[in-house]
C-alpha positions, 0 to 999 in steps of 0.5 A: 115456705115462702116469706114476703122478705126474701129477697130477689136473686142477687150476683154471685158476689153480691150474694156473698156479701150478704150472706158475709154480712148476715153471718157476721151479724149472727156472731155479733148478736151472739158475741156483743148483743142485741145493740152491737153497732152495724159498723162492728157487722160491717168489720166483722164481715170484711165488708165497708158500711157502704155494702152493708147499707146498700143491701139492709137500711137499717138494723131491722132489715138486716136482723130479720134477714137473718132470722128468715136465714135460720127459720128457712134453714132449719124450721122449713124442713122440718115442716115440710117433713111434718106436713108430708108425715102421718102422725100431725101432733108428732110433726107440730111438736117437732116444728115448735122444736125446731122454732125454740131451737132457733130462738135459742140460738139466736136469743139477742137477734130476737131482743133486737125487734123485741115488741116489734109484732108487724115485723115479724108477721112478714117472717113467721105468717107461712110458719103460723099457717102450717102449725094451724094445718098441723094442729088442724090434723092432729084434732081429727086424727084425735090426738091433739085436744079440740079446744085448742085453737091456733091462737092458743099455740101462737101464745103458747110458743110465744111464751117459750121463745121469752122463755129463753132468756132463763137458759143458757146459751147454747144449752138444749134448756128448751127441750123440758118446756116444749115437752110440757107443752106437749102434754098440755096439747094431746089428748093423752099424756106422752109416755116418756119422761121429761127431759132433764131439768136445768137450773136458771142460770143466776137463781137458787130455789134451794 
């Protein structure tokens, strides 16, 4: 799938400096947060700031390069397997997965470009239009409701990636809501149960 900021082939050795860089960017995100300092990056990957500066200018740059990083490792195959697949409401339900997995994984590198829209347009545009071809499919197939409209499940993903700061890091929390999503998007209720259900780390309903 291609995204307007992938980059242009780099050096063997440049290119393991930014893959160095964008790993150990993804550890301290996870580690330290969403302000960690890009000196602490830099420490982390073994690299001086002048490498890091001289391939991402500022902290948006390198943050989006590592989510375009995760979206192409594991959200593009799973479209592409969706696309080329028969059953289009199975193959939208299993990109949307593959999406929330990510942004639970990756929850603080989200929070960093949190409210930035027009950043992340440059990273997720090839991703809304195959959701779009999906949904698209599955209305003529019959088994996803007509008066859905792409617009409606960009809101609704939108809602369960903020969803992901109720659960806990590294937990599969997210699988329950997606499922919910599910049955408000088919035409006929799936027959399964739902997965198991979570508590909300620091919150008692009892």
């Amino acid at each position: 799938m291609d995204r307007p900021l992938e980059r242009k082939p780099l050096r063997a050795d440049a290119a393991r400096n930014v893959d160095k860089i964008i790993t150990a960017a993804r550890q301290c995100f996870r580690e330290l947060g969403p302000e960690v300092p890009l000196q602490t990056i830099a420490t982390t990957a073994g690299v001086g700031p002048a490498t890091l500066f001289r391939n991402f200018a500022d902290k948006e740059q390198l943050v989006l390069a590592a989510l375009s990083r995760q979206l192409r490792l594991h959200v593009d195959p799973v479209v592409e397997e969706s696309l080329a697949g028969m059953d289009a409401a199975v193959g939208l339900i299993n990109v949307i997965d593959a999406v929330v997995q990510v942004a639970s994984e990756d929850a603080n590198l989200l929070g960093a470009v949190a409210g930035r829209r027009g950043l992340l347009v440059g990273i997720t545009g090839g991703l809304i239009d195959s959701m779009a071809e999906l949904l698209s499919r599955g209305q003529g197939q019959g088994s996803l409701r007509r008066d859905i409209s792409i617009e409606d499940m960009v809101r609704l993903v939108a809602m369960l990636i903020g969803a992901v700061d109720t659960m806990e890091p590294g937990s599969r929390a997210w699988e329950r809501p997606v499922a919910l999503l599910e049955d408000a998007i088919r035409t006929e209720r799936p027959s399964r149960p739902l997965p198991q259900q979570t508590p909300i780390p620091g919150m008692n309903f009892q």
